[in-house]
C-alpha positions as CSV (number, residue, x, y, z in Angstrom):
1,X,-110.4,14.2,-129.4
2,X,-110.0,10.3,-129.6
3,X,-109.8,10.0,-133.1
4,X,-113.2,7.2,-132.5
5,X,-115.7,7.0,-134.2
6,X,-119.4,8.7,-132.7
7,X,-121.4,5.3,-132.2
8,X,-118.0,4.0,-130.9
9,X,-117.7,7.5,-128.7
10,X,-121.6,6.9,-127.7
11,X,-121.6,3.6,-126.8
12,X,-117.8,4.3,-124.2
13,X,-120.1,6.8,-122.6
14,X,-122.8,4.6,-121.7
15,X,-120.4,2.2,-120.1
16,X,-118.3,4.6,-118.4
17,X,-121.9,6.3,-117.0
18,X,-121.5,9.6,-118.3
19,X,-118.2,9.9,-117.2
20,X,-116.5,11.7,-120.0
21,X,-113.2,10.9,-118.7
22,X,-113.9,7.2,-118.0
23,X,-115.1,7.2,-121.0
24,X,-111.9,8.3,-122.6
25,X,-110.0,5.4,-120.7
26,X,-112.4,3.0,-122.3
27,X,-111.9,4.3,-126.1
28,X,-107.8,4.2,-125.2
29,X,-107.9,0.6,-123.8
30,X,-110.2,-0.5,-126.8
31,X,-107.6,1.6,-129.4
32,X,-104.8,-0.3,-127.9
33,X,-106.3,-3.8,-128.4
34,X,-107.4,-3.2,-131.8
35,X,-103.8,-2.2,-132.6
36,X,-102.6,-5.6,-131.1
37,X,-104.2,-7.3,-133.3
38,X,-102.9,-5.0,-136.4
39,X,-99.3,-5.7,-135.5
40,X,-98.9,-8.5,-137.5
41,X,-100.2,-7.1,-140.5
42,X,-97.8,-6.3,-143.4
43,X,-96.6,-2.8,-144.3
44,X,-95.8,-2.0,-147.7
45,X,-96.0,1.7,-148.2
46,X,-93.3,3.8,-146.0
47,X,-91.6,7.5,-145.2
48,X,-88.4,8.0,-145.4
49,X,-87.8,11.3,-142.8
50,X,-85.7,13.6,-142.2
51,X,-85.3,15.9,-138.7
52,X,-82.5,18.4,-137.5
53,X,-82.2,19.9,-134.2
54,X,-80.7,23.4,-134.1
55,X,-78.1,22.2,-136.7
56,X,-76.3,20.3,-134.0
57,X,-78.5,16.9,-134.0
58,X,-80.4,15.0,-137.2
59,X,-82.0,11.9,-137.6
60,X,-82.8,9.8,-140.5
61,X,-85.7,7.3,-140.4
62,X,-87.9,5.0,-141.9
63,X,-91.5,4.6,-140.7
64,X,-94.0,2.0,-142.6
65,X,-97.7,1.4,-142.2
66,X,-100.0,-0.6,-144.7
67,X,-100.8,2.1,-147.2
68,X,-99.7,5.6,-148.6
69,X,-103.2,6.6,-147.9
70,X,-102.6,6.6,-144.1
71,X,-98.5,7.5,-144.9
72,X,-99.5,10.5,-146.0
73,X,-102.2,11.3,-143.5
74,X,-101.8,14.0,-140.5
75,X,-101.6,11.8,-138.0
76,X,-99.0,9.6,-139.2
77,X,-97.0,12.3,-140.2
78,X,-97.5,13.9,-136.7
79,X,-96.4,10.4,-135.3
80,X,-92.9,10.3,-137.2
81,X,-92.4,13.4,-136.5
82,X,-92.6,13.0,-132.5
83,X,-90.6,10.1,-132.9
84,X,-87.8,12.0,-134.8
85,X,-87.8,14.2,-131.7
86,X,-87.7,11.8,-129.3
87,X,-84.4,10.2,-131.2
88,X,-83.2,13.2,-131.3
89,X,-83.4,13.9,-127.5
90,X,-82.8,10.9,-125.7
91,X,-80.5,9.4,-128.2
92,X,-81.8,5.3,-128.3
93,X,-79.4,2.8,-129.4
94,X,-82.1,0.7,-131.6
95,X,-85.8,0.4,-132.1
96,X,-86.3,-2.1,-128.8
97,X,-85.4,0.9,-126.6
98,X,-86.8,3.8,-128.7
99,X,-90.1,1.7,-128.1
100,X,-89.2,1.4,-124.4
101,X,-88.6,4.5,-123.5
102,X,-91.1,7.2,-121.7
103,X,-92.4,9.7,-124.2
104,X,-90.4,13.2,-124.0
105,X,-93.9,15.1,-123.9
106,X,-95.5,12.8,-121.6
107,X,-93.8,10.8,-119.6
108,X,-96.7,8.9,-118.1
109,X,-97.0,7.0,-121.3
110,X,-94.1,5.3,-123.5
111,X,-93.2,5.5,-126.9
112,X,-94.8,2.2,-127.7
113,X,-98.0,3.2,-126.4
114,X,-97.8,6.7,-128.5
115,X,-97.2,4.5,-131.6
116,X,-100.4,1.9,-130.8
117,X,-102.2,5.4,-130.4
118,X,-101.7,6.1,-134.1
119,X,-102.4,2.9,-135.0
120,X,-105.5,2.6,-133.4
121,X,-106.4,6.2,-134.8
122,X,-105.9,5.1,-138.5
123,X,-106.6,1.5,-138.1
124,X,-102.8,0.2,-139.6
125,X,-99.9,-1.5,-138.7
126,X,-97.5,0.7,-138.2
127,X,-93.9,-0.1,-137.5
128,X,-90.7,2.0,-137.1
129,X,-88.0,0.3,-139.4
130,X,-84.9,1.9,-138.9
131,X,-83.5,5.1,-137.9
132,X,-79.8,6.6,-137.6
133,X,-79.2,9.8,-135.4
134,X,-76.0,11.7,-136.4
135,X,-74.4,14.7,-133.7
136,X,-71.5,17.2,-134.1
C-alpha cells in the first residue's frame, strides 16, 4: 500500500503502537525526507509523453528520473500520467505552479507532494522538465 519496504513497514508500526494508520503517517513523512535528499541527484534517462483530453485538450511533456529502469516502471509511468491530467485540467503556466498547485484527485495534498511520493516509492530523483498544453 506504501510502496516500503516490510522491516521498514514493521518497524513504522512499532512506533506508531499498532496504529496502522499512524503508522502510515510515519512511512509518508519518512518517504518525503528521503526524497529531499534525492532532489539534487542528476537525471539522465527521461519520457517524452503524450496526453489528449476528448480531442479538445493535449499536452506534451518531458519527465526525467535517474534511470530507464525506474522510467519505465508502473509507478513512474502512473506519475506522468497524473501529471498530464492535471495540465490538462487546471491549465499551469510553468512547472513552479504545476508543482504548487492541489492535486485534481486529492486536494488535500499538492502536486509537489504527489511527485516526492514517487520518488520516495522508487528511490530517484525525479523532476518534471518541461511540458506544453495545446486547446482548440
Amino acid at each position: 500500500m506504501t510502496g516500503a519496504g516490510v522491516m521498514e513497514c514493521k518497524r513504522a508500526l512499532e512506533e506508531a503502537k499498532g496504529d496502522f494508520d499512524g503508522a502510515t503517517e510515519i512511512i509518508r513523512k519518512q518517504g518525503l525526507a528521503k526524497a529531499e535528499s534525492k532532489k539534487e541527484r542528476k537525471t539522465g534517462a527521461g519520457l517524452v509523453y503524450a496526453y489528449v483530453h476528448n480531442g479538445r485538450v493535449g499536452v506534451l511533456m518531458e519527465v526525467r528520473a535517474e534511470t530507464d529502469f525506474v522510467v519505465r516502471s508502473e509507478p513512474f509511468q502512473s506519475l506522468v500520467h497524473e501529471l498530464a491530467m492535471q495540465i490538462a485540467a487546471m491549465n499551469p503556466g510553468n512547472i513552479e505552479e504545476l508543482l504548487g498547485q492541489p492535486y485534481i484527485k486529492n486536494e488535500s495534498m499538492g502536486v509537489a507532494d504527489l511527485v516526492k511520493g514517487t520518488m520516495a516509492k522508487v528511490g530517484e530523483n525525479i523532476q518534471v522538465e518541461r511540458f506544453i498544453r495545446y486547446e482548440v
